[in-house]
N, C-alpha and C positions, 0 to 999 in steps of 0.2 A: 122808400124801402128802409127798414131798419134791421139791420145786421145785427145778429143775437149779443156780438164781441162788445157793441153797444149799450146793449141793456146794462150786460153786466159792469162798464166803465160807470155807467152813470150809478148802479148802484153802489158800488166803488167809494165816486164822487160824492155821493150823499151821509156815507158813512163816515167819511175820512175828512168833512167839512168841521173844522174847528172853531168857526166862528156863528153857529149855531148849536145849541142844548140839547140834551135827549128828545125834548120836547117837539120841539120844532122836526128833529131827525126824523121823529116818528111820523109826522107830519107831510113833510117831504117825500119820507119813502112809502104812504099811505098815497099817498096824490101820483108816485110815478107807477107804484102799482095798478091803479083806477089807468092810467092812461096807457099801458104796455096793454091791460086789459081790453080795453076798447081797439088797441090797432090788432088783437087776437080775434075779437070778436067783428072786425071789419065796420068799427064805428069812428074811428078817424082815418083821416087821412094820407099815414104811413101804413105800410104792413111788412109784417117780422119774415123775415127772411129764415128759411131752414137752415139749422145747422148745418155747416160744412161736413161733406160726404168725407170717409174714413183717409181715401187717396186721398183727397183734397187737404185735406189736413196735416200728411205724411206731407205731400209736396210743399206744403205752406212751411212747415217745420224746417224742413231744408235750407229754405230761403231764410228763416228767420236770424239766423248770423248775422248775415248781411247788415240786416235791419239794425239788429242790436249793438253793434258797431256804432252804428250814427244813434244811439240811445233813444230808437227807437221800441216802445214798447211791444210784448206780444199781442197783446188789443189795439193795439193802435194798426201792427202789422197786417191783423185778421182784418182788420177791416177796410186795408188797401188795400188787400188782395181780394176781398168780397167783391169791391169796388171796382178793382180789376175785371172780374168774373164775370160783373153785372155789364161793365163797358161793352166786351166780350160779345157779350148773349143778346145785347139791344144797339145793336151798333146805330140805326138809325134816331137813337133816343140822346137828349141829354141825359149825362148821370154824373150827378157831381158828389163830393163828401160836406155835408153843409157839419162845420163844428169850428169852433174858437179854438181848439186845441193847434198848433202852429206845427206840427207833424204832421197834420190832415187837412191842413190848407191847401189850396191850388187843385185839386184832384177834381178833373172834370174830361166829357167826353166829348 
């Protein structure tokens, strides 16, 4: 599953990487675009999660304090509460956050 809050980090990430040139940038974010596309199109192996419903958001909002206290990001937050969500909704399933980012380690169900 890929949570929208994701995309958007990684495009984020792509822009805001200094130790690659326009060139490459364009490259990079050409190749993440071909691949968000195919998990739209149901041709890889993840698939994109709908945005958070209006309430969902409101509620996530709330919480977010909390979060940003321990300088936790709002993307980082949406998507432990996705994750939350997900845990939630598929109780009988593993559901983990697979990322390097050290705010979204450990998160599994």
């Amino acid at each position: 599953m890929l949570p929208v809050a994701t995309i958007f980090e990684t495009g984020n990430l792509i822009v805001n990487n200094n130790q690659i040139n326009g060139n490459q940038r364009r490259a990079f974010a050409q190749k993440f675009v071909e691949q968000v596309t195919k998990a739209h199109e149901g041709n890889a192996p993840w698939k994109i999660l709908s945005l958070p419903s209006m309430d969902d958001l409101i509620s996530w909002l709330k919480d977010f304090p909390n979060s940003a206290s321990g300088q936790i990001s709002l993307g980082d937050h949406t998507i432990i509460k996705t994750w939350e969500q997900q845990a939630a909704t598929f109780p009988s399933y593993s559901v983990h956050i697979g990322s390097l980012d050290s705010d979204l380690q450990g998160y599994s169900s």
